[in-house]
PATI-611440 format. One record per atom (N, C-alpha, C): residue number from 0; atom name; x, y, z. Coordinates in nm, 4 decimals, m for minus. Layout:
BEGIN
<r nr="NUM" atom="CA" c1="X" c2="Y" c3="Z"/>
...
***
This chain:
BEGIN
<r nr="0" atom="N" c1="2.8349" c2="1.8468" c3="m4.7440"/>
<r nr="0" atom="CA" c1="2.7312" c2="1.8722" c3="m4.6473"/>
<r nr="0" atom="C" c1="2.7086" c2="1.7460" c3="m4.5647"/>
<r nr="1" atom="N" c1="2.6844" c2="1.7705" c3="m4.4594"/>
<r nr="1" atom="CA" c1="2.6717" c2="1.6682" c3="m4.3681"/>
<r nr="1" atom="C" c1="2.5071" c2="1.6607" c3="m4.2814"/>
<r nr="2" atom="N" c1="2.4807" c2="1.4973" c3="m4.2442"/>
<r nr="2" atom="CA" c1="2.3638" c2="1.4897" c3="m4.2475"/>
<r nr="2" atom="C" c1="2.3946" c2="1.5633" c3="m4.0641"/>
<r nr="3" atom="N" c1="2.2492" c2="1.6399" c3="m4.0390"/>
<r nr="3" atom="CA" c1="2.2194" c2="1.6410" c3="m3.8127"/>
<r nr="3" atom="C" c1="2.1527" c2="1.5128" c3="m3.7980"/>
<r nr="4" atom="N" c1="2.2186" c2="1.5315" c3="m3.6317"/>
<r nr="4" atom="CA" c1="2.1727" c2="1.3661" c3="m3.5975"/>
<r nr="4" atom="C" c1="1.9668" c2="1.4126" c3="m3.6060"/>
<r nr="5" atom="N" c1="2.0004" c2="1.2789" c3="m3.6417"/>
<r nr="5" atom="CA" c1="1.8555" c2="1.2220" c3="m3.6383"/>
<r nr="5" atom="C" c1="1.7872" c2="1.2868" c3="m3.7887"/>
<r nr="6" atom="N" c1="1.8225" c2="1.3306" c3="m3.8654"/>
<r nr="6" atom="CA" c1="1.8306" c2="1.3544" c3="m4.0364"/>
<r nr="6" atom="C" c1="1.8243" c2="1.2309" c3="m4.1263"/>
<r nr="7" atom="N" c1="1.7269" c2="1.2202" c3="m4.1958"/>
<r nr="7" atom="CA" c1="1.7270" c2="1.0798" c3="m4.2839"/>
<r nr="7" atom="C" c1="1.7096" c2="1.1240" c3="m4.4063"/>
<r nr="8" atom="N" c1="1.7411" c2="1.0592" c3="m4.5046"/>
<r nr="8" atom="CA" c1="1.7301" c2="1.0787" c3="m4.6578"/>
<r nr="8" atom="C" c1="1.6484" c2="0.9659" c3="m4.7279"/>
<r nr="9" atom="N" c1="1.6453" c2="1.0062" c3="m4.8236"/>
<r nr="9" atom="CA" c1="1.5541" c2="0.9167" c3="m4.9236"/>
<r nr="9" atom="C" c1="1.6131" c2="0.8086" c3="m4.9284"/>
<r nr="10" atom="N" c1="1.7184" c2="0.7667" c3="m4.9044"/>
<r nr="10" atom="CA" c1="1.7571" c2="0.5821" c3="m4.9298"/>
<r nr="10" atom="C" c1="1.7584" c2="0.5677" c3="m4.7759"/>
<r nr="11" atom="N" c1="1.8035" c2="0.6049" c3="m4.6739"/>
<r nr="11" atom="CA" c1="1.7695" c2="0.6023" c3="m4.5421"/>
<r nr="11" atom="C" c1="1.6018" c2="0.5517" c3="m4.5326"/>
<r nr="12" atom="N" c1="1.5320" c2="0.6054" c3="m4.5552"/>
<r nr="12" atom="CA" c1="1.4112" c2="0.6132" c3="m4.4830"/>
<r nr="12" atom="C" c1="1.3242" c2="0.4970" c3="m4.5833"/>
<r nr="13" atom="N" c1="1.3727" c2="0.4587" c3="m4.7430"/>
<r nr="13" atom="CA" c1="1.2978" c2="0.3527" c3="m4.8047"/>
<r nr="13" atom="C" c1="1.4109" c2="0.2574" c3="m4.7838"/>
<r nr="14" atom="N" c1="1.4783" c2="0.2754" c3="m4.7428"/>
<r nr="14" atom="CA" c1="1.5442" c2="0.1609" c3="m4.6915"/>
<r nr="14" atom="C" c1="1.5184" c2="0.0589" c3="m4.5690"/>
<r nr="15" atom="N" c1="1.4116" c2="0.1283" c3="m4.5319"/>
<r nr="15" atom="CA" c1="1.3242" c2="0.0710" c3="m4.3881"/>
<r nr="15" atom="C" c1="1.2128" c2="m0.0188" c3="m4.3924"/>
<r nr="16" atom="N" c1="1.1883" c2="m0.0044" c3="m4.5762"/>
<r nr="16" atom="CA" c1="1.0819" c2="m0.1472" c3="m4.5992"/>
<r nr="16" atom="C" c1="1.0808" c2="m0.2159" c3="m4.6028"/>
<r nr="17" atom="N" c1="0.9726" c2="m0.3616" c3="m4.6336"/>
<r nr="17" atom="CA" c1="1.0285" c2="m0.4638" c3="m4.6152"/>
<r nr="17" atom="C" c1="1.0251" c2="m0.4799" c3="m4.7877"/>
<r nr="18" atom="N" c1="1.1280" c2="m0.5791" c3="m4.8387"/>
<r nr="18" atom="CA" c1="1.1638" c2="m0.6063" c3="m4.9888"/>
<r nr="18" atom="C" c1="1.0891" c2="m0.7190" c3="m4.9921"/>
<r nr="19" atom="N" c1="0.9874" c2="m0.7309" c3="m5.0563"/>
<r nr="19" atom="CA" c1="0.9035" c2="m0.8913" c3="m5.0929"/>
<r nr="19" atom="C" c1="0.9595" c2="m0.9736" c3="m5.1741"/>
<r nr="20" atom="N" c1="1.1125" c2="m0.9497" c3="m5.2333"/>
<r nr="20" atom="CA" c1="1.1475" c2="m0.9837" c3="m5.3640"/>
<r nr="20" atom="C" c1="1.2011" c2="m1.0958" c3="m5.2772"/>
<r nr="21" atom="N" c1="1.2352" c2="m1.2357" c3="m5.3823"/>
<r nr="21" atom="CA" c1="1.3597" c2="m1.3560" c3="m5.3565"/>
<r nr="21" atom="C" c1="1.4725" c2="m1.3416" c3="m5.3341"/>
<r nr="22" atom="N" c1="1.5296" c2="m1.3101" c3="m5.1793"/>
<r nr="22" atom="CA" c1="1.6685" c2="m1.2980" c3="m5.2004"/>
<r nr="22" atom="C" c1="1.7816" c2="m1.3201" c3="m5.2911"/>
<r nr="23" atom="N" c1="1.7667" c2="m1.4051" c3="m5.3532"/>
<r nr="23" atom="CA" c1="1.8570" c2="m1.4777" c3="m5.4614"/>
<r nr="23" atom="C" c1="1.8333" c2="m1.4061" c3="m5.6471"/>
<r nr="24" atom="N" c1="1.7292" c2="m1.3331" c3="m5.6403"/>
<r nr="24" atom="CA" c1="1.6676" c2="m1.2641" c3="m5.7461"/>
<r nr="24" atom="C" c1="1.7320" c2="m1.1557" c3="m5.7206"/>
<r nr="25" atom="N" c1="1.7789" c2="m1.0516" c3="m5.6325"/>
<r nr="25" atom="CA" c1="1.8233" c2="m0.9148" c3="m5.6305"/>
<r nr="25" atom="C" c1="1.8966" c2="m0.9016" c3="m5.7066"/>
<r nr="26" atom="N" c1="1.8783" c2="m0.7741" c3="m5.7905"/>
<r nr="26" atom="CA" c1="2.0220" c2="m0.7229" c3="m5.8576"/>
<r nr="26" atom="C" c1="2.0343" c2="m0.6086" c3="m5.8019"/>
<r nr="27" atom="N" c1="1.9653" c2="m0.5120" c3="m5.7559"/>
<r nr="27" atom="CA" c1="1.9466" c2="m0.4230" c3="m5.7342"/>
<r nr="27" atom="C" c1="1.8865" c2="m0.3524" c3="m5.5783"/>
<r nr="28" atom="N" c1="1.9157" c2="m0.2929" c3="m5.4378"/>
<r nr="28" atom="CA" c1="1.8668" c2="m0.2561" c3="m5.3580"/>
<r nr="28" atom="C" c1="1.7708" c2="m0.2238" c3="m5.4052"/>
<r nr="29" atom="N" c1="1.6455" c2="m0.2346" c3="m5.3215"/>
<r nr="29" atom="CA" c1="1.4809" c2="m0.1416" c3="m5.3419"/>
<r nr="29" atom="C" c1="1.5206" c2="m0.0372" c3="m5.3380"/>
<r nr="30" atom="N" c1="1.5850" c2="0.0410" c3="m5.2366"/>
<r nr="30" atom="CA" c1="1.5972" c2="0.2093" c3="m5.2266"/>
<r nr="30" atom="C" c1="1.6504" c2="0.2811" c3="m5.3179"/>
<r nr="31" atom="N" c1="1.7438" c2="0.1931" c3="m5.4320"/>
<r nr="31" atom="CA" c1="1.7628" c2="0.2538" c3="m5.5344"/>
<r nr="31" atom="C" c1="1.6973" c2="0.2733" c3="m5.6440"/>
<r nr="32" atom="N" c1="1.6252" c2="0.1323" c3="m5.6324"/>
<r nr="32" atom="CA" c1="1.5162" c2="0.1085" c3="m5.7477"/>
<r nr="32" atom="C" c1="1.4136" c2="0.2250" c3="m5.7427"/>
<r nr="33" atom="N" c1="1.3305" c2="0.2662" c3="m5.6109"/>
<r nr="33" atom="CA" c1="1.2814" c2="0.3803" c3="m5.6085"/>
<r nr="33" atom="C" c1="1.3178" c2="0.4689" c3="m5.6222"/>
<r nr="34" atom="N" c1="1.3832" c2="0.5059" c3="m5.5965"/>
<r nr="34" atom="CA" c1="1.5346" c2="0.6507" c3="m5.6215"/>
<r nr="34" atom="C" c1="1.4879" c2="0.6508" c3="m5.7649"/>
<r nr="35" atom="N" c1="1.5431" c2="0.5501" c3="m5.8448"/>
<r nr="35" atom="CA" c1="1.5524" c2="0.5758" c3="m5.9898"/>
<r nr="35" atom="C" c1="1.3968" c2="0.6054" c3="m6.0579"/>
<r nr="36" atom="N" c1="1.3299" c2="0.5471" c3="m5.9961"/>
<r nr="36" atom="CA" c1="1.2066" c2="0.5232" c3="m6.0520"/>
<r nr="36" atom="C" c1="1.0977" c2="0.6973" c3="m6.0123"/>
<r nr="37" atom="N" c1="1.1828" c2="0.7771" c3="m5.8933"/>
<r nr="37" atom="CA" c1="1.1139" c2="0.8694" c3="m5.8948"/>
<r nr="37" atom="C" c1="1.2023" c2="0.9508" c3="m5.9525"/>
<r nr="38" atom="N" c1="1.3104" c2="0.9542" c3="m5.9916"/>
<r nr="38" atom="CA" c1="1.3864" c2="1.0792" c3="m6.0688"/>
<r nr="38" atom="C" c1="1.2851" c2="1.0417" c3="m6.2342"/>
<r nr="39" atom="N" c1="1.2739" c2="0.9194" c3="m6.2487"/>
<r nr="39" atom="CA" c1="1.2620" c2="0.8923" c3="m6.4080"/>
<r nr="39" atom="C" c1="1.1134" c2="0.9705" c3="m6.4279"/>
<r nr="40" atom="N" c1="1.0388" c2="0.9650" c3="m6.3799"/>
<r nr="40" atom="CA" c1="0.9086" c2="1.0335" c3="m6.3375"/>
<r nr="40" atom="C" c1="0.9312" c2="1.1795" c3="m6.3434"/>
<r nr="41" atom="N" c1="0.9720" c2="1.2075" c3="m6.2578"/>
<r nr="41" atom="CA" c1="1.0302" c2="1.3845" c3="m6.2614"/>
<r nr="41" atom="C" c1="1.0615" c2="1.4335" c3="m6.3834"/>
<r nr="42" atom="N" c1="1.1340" c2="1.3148" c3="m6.4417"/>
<r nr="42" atom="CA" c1="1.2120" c2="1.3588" c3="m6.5912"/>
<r nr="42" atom="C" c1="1.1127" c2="1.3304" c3="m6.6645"/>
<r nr="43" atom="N" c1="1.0365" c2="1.3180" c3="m6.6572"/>
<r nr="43" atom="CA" c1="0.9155" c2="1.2536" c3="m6.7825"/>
<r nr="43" atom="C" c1="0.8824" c2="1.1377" c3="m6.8000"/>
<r nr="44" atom="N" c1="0.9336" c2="1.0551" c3="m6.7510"/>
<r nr="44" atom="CA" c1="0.9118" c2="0.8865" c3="m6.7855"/>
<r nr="44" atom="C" c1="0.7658" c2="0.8575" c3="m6.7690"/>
<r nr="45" atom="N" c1="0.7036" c2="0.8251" c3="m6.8695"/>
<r nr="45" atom="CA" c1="0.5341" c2="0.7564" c3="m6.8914"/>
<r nr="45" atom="C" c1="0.5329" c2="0.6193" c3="m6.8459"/>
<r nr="46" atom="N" c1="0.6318" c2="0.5354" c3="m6.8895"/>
<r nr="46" atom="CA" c1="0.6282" c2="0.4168" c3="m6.8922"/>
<r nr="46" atom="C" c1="0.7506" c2="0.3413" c3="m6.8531"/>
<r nr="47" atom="N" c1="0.7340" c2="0.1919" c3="m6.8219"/>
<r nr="47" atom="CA" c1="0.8215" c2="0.1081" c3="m6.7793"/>
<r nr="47" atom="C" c1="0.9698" c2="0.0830" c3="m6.8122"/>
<r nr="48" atom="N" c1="0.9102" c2="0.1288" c3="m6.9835"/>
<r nr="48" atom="CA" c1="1.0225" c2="0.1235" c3="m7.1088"/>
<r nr="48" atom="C" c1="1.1017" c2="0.2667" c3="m7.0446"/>
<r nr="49" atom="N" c1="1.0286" c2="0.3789" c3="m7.0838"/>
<r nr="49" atom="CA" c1="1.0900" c2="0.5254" c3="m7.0101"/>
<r nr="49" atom="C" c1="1.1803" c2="0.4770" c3="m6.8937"/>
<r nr="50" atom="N" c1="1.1431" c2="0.4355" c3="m6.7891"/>
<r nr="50" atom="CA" c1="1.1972" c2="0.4415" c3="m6.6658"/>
<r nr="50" atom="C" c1="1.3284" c2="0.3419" c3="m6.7122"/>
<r nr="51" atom="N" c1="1.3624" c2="0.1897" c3="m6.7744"/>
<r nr="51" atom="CA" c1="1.4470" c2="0.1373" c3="m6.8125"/>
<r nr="51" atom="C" c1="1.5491" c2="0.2444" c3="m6.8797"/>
<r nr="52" atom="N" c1="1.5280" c2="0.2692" c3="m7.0378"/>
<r nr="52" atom="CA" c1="1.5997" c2="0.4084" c3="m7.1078"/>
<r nr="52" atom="C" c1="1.7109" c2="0.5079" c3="m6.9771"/>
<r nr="53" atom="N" c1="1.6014" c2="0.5376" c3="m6.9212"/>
<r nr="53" atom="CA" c1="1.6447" c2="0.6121" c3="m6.8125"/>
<r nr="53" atom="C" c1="1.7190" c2="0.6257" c3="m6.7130"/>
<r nr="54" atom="N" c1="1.7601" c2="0.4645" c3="m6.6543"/>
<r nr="54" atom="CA" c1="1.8337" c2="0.4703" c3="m6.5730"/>
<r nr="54" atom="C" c1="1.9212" c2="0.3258" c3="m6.6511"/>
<r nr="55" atom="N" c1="1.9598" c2="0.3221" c3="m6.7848"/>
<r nr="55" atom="CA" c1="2.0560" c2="0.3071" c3="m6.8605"/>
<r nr="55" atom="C" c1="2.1214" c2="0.3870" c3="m6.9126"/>
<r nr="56" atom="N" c1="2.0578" c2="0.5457" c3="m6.8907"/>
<r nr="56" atom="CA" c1="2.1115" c2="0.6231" c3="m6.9154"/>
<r nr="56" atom="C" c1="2.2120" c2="0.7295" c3="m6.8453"/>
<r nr="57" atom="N" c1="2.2246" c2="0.6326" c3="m6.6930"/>
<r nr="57" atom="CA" c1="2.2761" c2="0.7264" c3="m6.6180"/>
<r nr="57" atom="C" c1="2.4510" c2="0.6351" c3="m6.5765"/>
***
């Protein structure tokens, strides 16, 4: 499937924030970090620990 012009997606569109983090600290894009952090939620994740489990689990 293909995106129509002017169509944005969830890493598209949080990909437009600004990252407060230390450049040199990244391991990880923000837009994924949220990505993961709202699937882990969906799936049940309560907690910090949950959300870790969770996307070690993928």
């Amino acid at each position: 499937m293909t995106k129509d012009e002017g169509e944005m997606d969830f890493l598209d569109i949080f990909g437009q924030l600004d990252d407060p983090r230390i450049e040199r600290k990244k391991l990880h894009p923000m837009p994924e970090i949220l990505l993961l952090t709202l699937c882990a939620v969906i799936c049940g994740a309560e907690s910090w620990d949950d959300m870790e489990l969770f996307g070690k689990s993928l």
